[in-house]
C-alpha positions as CSV (number, residue, x, y, z in Angstrom):
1,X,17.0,48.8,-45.6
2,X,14.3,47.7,-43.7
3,X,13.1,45.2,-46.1
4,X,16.3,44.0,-45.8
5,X,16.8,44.0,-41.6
6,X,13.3,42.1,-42.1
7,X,15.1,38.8,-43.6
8,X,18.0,38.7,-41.9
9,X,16.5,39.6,-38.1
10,X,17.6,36.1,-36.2
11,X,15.0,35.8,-33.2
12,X,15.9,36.0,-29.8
13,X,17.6,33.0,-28.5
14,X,14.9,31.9,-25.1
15,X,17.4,31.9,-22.0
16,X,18.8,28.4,-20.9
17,X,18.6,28.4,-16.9
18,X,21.6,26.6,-15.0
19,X,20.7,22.9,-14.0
20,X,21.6,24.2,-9.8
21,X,19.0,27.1,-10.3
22,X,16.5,24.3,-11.9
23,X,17.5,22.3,-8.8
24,X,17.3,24.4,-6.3
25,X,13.8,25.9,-7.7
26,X,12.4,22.7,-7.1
27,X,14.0,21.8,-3.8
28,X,15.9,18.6,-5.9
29,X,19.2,17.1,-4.2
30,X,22.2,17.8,-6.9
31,X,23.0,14.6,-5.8
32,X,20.5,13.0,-6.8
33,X,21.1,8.7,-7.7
34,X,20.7,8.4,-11.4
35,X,20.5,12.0,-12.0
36,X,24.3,12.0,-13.4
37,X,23.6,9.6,-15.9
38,X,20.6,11.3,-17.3
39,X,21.7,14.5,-17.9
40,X,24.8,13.8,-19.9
41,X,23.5,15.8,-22.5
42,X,22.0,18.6,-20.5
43,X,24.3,20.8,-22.3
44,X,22.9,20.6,-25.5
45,X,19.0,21.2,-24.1
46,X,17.2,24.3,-25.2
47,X,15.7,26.5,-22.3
48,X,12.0,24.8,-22.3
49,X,13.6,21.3,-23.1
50,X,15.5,21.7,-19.2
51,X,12.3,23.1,-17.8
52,X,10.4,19.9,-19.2
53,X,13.1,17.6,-18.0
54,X,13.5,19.0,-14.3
55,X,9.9,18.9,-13.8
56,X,10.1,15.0,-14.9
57,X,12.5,14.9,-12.3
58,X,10.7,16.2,-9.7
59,X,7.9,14.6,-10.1
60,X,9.3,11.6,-9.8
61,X,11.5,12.1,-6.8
62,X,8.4,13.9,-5.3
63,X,6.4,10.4,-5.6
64,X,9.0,8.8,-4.3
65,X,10.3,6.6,-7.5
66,X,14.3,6.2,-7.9
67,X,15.1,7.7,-11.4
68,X,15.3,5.4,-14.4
69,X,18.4,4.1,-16.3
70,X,19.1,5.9,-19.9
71,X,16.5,4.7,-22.3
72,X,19.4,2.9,-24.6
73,X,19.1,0.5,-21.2
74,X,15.6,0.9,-20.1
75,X,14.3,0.0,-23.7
76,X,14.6,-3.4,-23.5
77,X,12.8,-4.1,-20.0
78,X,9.7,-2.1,-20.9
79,X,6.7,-4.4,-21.3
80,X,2.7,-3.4,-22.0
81,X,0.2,-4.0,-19.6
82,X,-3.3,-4.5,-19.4
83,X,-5.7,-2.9,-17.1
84,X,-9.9,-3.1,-16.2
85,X,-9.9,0.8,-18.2
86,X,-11.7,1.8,-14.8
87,X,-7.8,1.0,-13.1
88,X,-6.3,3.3,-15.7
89,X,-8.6,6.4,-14.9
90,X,-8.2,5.5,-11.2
91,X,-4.3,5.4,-10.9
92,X,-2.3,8.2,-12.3
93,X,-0.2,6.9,-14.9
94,X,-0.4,6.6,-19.3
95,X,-2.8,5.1,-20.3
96,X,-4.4,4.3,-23.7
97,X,-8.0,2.5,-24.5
98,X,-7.4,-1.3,-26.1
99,X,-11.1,-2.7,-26.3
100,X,-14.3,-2.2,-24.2
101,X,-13.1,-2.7,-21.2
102,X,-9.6,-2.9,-20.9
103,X,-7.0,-0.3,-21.3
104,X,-3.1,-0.9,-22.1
105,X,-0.3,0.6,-20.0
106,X,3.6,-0.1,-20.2
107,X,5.6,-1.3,-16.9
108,X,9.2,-1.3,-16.5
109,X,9.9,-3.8,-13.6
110,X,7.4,-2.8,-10.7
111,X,7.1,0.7,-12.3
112,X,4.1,1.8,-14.3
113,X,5.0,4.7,-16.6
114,X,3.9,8.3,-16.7
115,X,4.6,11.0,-19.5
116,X,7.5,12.0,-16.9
117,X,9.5,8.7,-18.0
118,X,9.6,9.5,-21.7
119,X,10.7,13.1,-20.8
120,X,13.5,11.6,-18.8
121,X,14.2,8.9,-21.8
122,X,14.2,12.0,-24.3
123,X,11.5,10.4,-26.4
124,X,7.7,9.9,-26.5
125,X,5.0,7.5,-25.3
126,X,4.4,6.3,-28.5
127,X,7.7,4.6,-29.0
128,X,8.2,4.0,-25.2
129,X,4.6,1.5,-26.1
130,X,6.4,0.4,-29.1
131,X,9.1,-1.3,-27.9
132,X,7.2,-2.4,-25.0
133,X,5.5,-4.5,-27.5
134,X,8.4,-5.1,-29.3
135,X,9.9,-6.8,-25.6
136,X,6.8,-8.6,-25.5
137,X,6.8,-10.3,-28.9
138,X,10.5,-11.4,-28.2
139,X,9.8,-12.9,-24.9
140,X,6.7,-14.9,-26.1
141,X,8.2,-16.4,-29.6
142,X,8.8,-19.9,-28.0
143,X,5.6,-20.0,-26.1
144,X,2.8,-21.8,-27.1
145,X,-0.7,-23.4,-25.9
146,X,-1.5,-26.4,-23.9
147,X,-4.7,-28.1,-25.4
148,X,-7.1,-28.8,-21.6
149,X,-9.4,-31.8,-21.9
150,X,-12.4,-29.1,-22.5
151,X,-10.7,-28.2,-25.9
152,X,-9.8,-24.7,-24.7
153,X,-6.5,-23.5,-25.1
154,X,-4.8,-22.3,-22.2
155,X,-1.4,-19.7,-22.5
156,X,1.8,-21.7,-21.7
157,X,3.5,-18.5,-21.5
158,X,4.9,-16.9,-17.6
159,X,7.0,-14.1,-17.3
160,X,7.2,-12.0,-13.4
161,X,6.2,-8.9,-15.0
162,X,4.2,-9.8,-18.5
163,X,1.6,-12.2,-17.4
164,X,-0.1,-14.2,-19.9
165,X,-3.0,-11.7,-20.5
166,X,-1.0,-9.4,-22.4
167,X,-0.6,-11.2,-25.5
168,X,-4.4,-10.2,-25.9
169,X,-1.8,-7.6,-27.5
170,X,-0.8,-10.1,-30.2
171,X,-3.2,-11.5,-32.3
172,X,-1.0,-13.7,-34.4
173,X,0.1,-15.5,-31.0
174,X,-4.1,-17.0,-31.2
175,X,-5.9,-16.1,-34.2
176,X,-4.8,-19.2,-35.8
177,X,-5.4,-22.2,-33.1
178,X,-9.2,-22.6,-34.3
179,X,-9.2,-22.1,-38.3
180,X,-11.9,-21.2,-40.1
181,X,-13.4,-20.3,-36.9
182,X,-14.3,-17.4,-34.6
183,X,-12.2,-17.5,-31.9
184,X,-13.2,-16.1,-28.3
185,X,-10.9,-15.6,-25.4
186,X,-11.1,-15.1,-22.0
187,X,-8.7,-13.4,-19.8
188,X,-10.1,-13.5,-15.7
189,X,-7.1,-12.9,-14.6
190,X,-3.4,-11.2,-15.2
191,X,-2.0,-14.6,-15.7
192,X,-5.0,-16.2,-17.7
193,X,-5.6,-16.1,-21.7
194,X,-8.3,-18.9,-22.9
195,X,-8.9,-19.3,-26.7
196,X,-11.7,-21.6,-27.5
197,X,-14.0,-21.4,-30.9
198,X,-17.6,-21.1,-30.8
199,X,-19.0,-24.5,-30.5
200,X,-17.0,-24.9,-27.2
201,X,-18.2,-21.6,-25.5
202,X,-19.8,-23.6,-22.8
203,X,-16.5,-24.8,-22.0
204,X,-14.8,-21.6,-22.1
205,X,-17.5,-19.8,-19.5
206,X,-17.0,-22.7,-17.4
207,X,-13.1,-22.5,-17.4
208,X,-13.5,-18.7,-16.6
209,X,-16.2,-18.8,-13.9
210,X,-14.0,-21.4,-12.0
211,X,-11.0,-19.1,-12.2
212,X,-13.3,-16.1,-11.1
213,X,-14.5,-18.1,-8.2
214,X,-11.0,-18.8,-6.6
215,X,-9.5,-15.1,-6.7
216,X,-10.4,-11.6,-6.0
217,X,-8.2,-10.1,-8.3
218,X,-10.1,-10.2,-11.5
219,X,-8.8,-8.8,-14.2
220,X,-11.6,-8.7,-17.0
221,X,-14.7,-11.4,-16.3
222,X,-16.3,-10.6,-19.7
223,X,-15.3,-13.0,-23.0
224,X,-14.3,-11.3,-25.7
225,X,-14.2,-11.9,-29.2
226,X,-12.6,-10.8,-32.6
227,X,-14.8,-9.0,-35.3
228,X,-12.9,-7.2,-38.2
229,X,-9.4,-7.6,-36.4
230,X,-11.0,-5.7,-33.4
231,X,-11.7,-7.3,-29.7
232,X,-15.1,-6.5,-28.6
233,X,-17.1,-8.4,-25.7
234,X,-19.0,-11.3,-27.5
235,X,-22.4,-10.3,-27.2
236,X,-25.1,-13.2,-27.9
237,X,-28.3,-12.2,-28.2
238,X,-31.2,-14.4,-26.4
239,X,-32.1,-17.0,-26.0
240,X,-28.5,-18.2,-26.7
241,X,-27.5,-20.0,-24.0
242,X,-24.4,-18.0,-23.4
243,X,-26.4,-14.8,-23.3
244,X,-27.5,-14.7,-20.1
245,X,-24.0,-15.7,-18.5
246,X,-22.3,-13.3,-20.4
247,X,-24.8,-10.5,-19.5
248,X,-23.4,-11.5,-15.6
249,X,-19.8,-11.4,-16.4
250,X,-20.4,-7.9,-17.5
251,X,-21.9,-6.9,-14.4
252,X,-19.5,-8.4,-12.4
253,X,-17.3,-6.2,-14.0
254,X,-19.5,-3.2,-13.7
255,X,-20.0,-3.6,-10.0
256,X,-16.1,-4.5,-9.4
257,X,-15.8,-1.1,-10.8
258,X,-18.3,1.0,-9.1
259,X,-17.3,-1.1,-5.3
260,X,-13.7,0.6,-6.1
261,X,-15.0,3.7,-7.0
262,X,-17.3,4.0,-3.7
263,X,-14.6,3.4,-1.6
264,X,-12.9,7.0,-3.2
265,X,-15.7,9.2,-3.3
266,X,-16.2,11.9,-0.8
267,X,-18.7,12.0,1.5
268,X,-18.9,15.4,2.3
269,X,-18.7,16.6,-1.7
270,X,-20.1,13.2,-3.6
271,X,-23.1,12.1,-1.4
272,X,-21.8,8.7,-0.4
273,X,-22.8,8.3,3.2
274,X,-21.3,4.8,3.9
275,X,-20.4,1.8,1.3
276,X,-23.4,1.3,-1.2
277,X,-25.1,-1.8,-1.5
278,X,-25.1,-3.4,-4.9
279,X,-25.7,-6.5,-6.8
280,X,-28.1,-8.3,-8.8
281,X,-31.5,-9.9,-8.9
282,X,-33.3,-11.7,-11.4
283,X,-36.5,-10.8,-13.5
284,X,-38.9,-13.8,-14.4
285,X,-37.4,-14.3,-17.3
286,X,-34.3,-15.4,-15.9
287,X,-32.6,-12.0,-16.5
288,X,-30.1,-10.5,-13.9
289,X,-30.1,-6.6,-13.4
290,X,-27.7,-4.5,-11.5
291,X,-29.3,-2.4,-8.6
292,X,-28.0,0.2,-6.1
293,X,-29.9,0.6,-2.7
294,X,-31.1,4.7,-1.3
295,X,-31.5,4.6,1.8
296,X,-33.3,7.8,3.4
297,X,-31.2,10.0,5.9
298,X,-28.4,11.8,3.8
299,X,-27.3,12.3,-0.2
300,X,-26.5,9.2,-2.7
301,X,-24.2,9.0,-5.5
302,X,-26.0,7.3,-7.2
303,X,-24.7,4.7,-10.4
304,X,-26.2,4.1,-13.6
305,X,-27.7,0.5,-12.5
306,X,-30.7,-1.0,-13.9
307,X,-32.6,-0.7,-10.7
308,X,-33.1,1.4,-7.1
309,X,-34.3,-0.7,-3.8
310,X,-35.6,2.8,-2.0
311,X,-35.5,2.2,2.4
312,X,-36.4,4.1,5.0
313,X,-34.0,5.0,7.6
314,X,-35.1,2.4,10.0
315,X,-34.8,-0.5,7.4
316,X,-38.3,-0.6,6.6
317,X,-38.4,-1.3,2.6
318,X,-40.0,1.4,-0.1
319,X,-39.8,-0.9,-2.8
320,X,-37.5,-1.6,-5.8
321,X,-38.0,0.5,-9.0
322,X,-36.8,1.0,-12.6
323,X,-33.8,3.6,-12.5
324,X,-34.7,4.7,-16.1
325,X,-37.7,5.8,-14.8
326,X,-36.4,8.3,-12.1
327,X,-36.3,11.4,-13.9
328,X,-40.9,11.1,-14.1
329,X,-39.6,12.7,-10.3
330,X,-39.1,16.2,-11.7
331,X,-38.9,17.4,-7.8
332,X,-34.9,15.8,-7.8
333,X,-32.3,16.8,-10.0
334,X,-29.6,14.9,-9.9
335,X,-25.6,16.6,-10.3
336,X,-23.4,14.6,-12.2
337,X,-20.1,14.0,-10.1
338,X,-16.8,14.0,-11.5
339,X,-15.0,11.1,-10.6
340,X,-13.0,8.2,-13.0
341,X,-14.5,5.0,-13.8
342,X,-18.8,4.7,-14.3
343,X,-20.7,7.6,-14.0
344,X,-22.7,8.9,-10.9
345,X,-25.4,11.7,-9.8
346,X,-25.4,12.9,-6.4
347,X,-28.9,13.4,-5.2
348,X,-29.8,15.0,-1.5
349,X,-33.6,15.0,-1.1
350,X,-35.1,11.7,-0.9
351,X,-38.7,10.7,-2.5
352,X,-41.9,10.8,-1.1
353,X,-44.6,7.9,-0.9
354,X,-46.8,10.0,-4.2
355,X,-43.1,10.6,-6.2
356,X,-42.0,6.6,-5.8
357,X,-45.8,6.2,-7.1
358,X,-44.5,7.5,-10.3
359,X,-42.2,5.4,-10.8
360,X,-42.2,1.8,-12.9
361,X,-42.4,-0.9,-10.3
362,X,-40.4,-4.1,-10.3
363,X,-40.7,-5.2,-6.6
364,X,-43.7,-3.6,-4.1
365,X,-42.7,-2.7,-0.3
366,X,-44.7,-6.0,0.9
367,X,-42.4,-8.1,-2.0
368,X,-39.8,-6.6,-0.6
369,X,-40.1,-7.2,2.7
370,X,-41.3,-10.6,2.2
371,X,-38.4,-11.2,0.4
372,X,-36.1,-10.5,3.2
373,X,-37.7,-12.4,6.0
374,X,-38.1,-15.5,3.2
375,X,-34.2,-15.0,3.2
376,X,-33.6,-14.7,6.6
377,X,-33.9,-18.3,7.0
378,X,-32.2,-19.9,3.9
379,X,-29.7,-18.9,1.9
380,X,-30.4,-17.1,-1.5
381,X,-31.6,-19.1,-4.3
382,X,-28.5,-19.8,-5.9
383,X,-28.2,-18.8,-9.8
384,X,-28.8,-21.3,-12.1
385,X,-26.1,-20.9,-14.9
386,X,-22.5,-22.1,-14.1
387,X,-21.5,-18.2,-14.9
388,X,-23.9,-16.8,-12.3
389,X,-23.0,-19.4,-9.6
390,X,-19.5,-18.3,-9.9
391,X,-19.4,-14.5,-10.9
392,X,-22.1,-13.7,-8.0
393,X,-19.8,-15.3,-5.8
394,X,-16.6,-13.3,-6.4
395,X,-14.9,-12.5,-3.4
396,X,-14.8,-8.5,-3.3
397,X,-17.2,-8.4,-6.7
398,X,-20.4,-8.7,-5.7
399,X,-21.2,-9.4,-1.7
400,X,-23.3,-6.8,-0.6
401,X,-22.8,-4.9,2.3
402,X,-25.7,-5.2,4.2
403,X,-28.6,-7.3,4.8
404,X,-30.9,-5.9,2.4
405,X,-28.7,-6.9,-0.9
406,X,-28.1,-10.2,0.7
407,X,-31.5,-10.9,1.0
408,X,-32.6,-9.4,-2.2
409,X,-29.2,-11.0,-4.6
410,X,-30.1,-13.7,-7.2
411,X,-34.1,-13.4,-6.5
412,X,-37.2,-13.5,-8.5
413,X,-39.9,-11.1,-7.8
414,X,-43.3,-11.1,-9.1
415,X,-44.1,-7.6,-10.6
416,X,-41.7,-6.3,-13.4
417,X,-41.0,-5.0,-16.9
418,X,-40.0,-7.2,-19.8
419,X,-36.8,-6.5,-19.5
């Protein structure tokens, strides 16, 4: 018998809890607008599937966003959008990689969507980013190029909520204007897709450095290429004359990030002590690194930049050394912080005059200092590549916030590595 009572044993049905006890657990109106509509087939929910959808609910109300239609009406005004991937670890909603760079959300209207929507639209992200793709290719089938007098191609395409950017997404919408040809693309801004072959590159930087230089809302400065089907950034290696400009629009982008993220950290848990000056200078051979200044007086969180311009608290400069180099200063350990977007290290003691020894020089205190009082009465050199003229100059992307990384932006100094 109790082989028997083994197979035919039915388990436990899990309790269903009322919707009013759901409510009223999680302080919900039953009155909620929308709420009606969703829930028509609350009924035929098992227990964890009304747990799951109640806490959607809530957590929706509870930031303040008006419930959604049914997904048979919601399906077709979700579109994909495309985010600098240090936006999508910043703000709290899906989010899934696309390319170095860049990561791909889905919007519906004004809305960006969280796992709580496709809870509420009793289906998954997966097919949520489906048809939001699906939306996308409908809206754009009519659209086309317009040809500029550079060459490039420039996205005829407008729509309030998909901007031209997002048919990145779509590959057969461009990866036939230039056959036979690499194609690389450029996409500065939400609005903004350029498509231009290799032998008009020039052209393309130019077109995206001008865009760059009239807005403050860049979207993604580095150009980007297919290889394989894939979009990666299109890396030329020196002494291609693109190298070097490209090598600034990925800093731009770098510092864009790390600006954002300084204006989050904590100062009492993450060592920032005020806004962190950043930026670039120039090595002799015409290369741009990315530096952070450390200014003695109180802990740094500091980024992974190429260099570190070391002050003491009353201004007086230290010098500027390789970053790479800092760990030859056993003394310091550095804590990595956990925060979205680039990585830091918060550090709290500062170096001595024998630890900075240590380390590999690329500007001495007197460089330094003459440096500053050389800028104190011109302007900074001004880069010499269209790309650096215009990414340096970003609005909210590269000023510095102080008079050190204003002095010290877009200059040559004398002793320094070979890279």
């Amino acid at each position: 018998m109790a082989l028997f009572s083994r197979f035919f044993k039915h388990t436990e049905e899990v309790p269903r809890p009322e919707l009013g006890t759901l409510l009223e657990e999680r302080s919900l109106p039953s009155d909620l607008p929308g709420l009606a509509e969703l829930i028509k087939d609350f009924d035929h929910f098992s227990g964890p599937e009304r747990v799951a959808y109640l806490d959607a609910v809530a957590e929706l109300h509870q930031g303040g966003v008006a419930l959604p239609e049914p997904w048979k009406f919601a399906q077709y005004e979700v579109l994909p959008e495309l985010v600098p991937h240090w936006v999508g670890e910043r703000e709290a909603f899906f989010h899934r990689p696309y390319c170095e760079g860049l990561t791909l959300r889905v919007r519906l209207g004004d809305h960006r969507l969280t796992q709580a929507w496709a809870v509420l639209f009793e289906t998954t992200m997966e097919e949520v980013l489906d048809q939001a793709l699906y939306n996308l290719r409908e809206k754009a089938k009519e659209s086309n190029f317009d040809r500029l007098p550079s060459g490039i191609y420039k996205s005829a395409f407008h729509d309030p909520f998909a901007g031209a950017s997002a048919l990145l997404l779509l590959p057969e919408f461009w990866d036939h204007l230039f056959p036979g040809q690499n194609h690389f693309l450029a996409i500065p801004t939400p609005d903004t897709l350029l498509v231009a072959p290799q032998i008009l590159l020039p052209k393309l930087l130019e077109a995206t450095t001008q865009i760059i230089g009239t807005t403050d809302q860049v979207l993604l400065a580095t150009l980007l290429t297919q290889v394989e089907k894939k979009l990666v950034p299109a890396n030329m290696q020196d002494p291609h004359p693109i190298a070097q400009p490209q090598r600034e629009l990925r800093q731009l982008d770098l510092l864009q990030a790390l600006r954002a993220q300084d204006q989050d950290l904590d100062p009492s848990a993450e060592g920032k002590a005020g806004p962190m000056p950043l930026g670039t200078l120039r090595n002799n051979q015409g290369r741009t690194l990315t530096y952070a200044t450390w200014t003695e007086g109180g802990p740094i969180a500091l980024p992974e930049v190429d260099l570190i311009a070391f002050m003491k608290a009353d201004g007086q400069p230290l010098g500027i050394y390789f970053r790479q180099t800092l760990p030859r200063i056993h003394e310091l350990h550095g804590t990595a912080i956990s925060v979205w977007g680039p990585r830091r290290s918060r550090y709290d003691g500062f170096p001595t005059a024998e630890q900075l020894g240590r380390l590999e020089v690329f500007a001495t205190p007197e460089q330094m200092k003459a440096m500053g009082q050389q800028q104190t009465a011109k302007s900074a050199p001004r880069p010499t590549t269209p790309a650096a003229a215009n990414a340096l100059n970003t609005p909210g992307a590269s000023q510095p916030s102080t008079p050190l990384p204003a002095n010290l932006r877009g200059a040559s100094l004398g002793i320094q590595g070979n890279d």
